[in-house]
N, C-alpha and C positions, 0 to 999 in steps of 0.2 A: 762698496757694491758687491753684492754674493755675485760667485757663479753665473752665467747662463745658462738653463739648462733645455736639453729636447727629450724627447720622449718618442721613442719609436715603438708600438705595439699598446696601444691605449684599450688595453684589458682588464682587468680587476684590478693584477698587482700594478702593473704601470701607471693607473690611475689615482689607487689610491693613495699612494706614495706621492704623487706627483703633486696630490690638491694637498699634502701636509706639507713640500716644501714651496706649493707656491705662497701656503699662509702663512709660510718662515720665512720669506721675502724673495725667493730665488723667482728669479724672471723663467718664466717657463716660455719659448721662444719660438720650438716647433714642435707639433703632435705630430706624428708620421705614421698613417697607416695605410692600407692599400686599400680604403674604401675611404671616399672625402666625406661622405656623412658622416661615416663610425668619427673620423678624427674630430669635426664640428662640433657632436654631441660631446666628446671628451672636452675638448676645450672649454663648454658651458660647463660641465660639472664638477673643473680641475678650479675654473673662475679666471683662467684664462685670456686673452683676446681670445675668439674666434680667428681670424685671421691669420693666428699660429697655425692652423689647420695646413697638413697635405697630406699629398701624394706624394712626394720627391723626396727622396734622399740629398738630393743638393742643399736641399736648405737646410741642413745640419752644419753650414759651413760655420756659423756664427757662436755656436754656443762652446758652450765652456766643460761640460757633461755631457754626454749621450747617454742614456738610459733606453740598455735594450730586455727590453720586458715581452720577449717572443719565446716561444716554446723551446724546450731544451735541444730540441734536435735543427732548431735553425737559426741554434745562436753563431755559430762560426760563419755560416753562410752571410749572412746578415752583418755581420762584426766586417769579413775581409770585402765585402760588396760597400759596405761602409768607406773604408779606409780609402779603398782603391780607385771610386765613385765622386768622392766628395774632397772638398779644398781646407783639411781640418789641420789646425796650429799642432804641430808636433807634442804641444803640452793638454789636449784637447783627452780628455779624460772620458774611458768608456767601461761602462759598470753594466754587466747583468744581474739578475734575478735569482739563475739558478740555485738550489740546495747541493746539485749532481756536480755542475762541472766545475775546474779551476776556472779562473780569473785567465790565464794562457790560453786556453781554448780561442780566443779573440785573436788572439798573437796574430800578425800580418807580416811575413819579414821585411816588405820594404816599409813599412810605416812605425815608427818610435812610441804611438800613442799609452800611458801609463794606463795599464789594468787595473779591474775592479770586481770583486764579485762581491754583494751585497742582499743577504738572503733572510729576511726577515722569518723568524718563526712561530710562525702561524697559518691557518686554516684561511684560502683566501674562497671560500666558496661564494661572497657577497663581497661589492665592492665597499656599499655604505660601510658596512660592520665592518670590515677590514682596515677603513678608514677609521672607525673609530679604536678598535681593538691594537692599531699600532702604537697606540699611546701606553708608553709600559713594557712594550715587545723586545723583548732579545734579538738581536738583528747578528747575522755570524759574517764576518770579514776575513775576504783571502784577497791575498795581492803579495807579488813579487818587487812592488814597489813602495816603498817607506811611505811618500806621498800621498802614494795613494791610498793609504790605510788612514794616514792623517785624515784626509779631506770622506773617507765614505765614516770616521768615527763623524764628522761636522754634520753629514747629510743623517747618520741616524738620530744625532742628537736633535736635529732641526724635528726630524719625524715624530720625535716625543718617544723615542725608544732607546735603548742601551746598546751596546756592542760587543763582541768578544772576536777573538781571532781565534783562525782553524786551517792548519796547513793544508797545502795544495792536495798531499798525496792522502791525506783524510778525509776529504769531503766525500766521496760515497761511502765511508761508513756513519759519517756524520748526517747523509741524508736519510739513512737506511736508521738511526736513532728516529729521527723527526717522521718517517714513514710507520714505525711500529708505534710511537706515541700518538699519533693520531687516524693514519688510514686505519689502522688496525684497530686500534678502538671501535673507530665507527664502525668496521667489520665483525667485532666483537657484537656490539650490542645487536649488528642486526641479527646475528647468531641467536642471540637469549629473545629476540621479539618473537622469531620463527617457533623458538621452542612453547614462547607462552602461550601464540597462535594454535600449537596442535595443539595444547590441555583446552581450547576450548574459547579464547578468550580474544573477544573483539580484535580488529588490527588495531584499530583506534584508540583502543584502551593501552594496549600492549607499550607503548611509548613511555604514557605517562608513570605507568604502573613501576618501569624499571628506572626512567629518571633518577628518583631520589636516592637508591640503592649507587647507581652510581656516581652522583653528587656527592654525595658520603665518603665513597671509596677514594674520590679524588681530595677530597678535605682531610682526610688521613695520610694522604701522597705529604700533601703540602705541609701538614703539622707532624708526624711521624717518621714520616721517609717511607720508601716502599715495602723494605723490610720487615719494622716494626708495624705500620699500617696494613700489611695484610691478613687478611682473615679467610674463615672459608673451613672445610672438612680436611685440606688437606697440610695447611700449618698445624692443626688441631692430631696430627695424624689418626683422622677418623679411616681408617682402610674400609670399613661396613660402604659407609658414606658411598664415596667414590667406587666402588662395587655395583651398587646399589645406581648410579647415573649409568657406568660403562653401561651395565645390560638393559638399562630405557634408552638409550641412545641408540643401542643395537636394535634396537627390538621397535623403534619409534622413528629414529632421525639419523640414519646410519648413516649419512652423507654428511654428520657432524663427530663424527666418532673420532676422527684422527685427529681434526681438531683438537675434541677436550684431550686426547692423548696426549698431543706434542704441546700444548699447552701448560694441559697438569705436568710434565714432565719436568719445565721449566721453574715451575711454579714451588715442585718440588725441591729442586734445587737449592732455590735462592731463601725454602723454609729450612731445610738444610742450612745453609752458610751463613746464616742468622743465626743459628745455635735454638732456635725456635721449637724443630725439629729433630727425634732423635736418629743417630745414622743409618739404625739397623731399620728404623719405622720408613725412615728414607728410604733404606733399600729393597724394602718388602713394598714400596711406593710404587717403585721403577720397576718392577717388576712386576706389579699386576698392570700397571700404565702399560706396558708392551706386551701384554698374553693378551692371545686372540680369546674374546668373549665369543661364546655360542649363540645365533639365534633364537631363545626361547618359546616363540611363536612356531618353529618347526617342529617341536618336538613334545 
């Protein structure tokens, strides 16, 4: 018999997780949220009893997991109101979500319970999609207990996804990885929509027009590495190029200009340590990257 497991904060990520280990046999026992509809709707969706449905943190006495799928900033709160609330078996296993925090942050000092931090990596903007897209998913494991690394490798493998481990004292820079890989992207592209926007061109079009361009760049990630996969004016060491954007940005979208600075900066770099790049082209790079460009519209 797997597990027992509950589910306290039936949200994207707590849900969608929840309905792939309930189709890998784990009894899901109680959804816990602080509204009984929200939890009702969860349980139909997870496939459920209904009846798992509450309000109460007592009823977590039973299961065998807790899964706390609540915002980063009330996972402690939540975790020692847990402990301290409820009648849980000293082997009674509680795992968050977070990317940010350790697995400790739970820590209770009168309660023994083995930690868990269990952070799937991905994009949970959509419950369904996330449900489907964890199949495949890299899932990152911290815990100060053997245990309980064993048992959250069981639950990613159950989820149809992979595992790796990442120390305690690494995970904010391991979130702040997973945050430029993807908030930033999407801040990225909205950057290049905006710019297609001022040359003139539909909001509507602007989406599709840049999709492929970056569909591409990321097929290159995957087969090249990022390295070799980049392209652009400034691995090229085009200096004209990039001259040539500074002063339309100035002159056009000046509220994007540090951007492409601190950006190409980077960008430069890593065309640099590639060998891709020559050091001096590099250096005359960084150098027009940080001179102040003149408003040519005032003068």
């Amino acid at each position: 018999m797997k597990p027992r497991i509950a589910l306290v904060g039936p949200g994207r990520v707590g849900c969608a997780v929840s309905k792939r280990l309930h189709e890998a046999g784990y009894p899901i026992t109680s959804v816990i949220s602080r509204n009984m509809e929200r939890a009702t709707e969860a349980c139909s969706y997870i496939g459920c009893s209904t009846t798992a449905a509450s309000v109460q943190l007592a009823d977590l006495a039973s299961a065998q997991i807790i899964l706390l799928a609540v915002p980063d900033d009330q996972i402690r709160r939540v975790a020692v109101q847990i402990q301290t609330t409820s009648q849980l078996s000293k082997t009674t296993m509680l795992t968050h979500f977070s990317g940010l925090h350790p697995a400790k942050i739970m820590d209770h000092q009168s309660s023994p319970q083995p930690l868990l931090s269990l952070h799937p990596l991905l994009p949970f903007a959509n419950r369904e999609k996330a449900y489907i897209d964890l199949y495949g998913c890299p899932c990152a494991l911290e815990s100060d207990a053997p245990d309980a690394l064993v048992m959250g490798e069981e639950l990613v493998s159950a989820v149809g996804g992979y595992s790796f481990t990442i120390d305690h004292d690494k995970k904010s820079l391991y979130h702040s990885a997973a945050c430029i890989a993807s908030n930033y992207l999407v801040t990225l592209f909205a950057a290049a929509r905006r710019l297609l926007i001022s040359c003139g061109i539909e909001p509507e079009q602007a989406t599709p027009l840049l999709l492929p361009l970056v569909q591409a760049s990321v097929e290159n990630i995957k087969n090249l590495g990022p390295e070799q996969g980049l392209t652009g004016p400034i691995v090229r060491g085009d200096i004209g190029t990039v001259t040539e954007h500074l002063q339309s940005l100035q002159d056009n979208a000046p509220e994007l200009l540090q951007l492409y600075r601190e950006v190409g900066a980077v960008t430069t770099e890593i065309s640099k340590n590639s060998g891709r790049l020559d050091a001096e082209i590099a250096t005359d790079m960084q150098t027009l990257l940080s001179t102040k460009i003149e408003d040519s519209s005032n003068g």
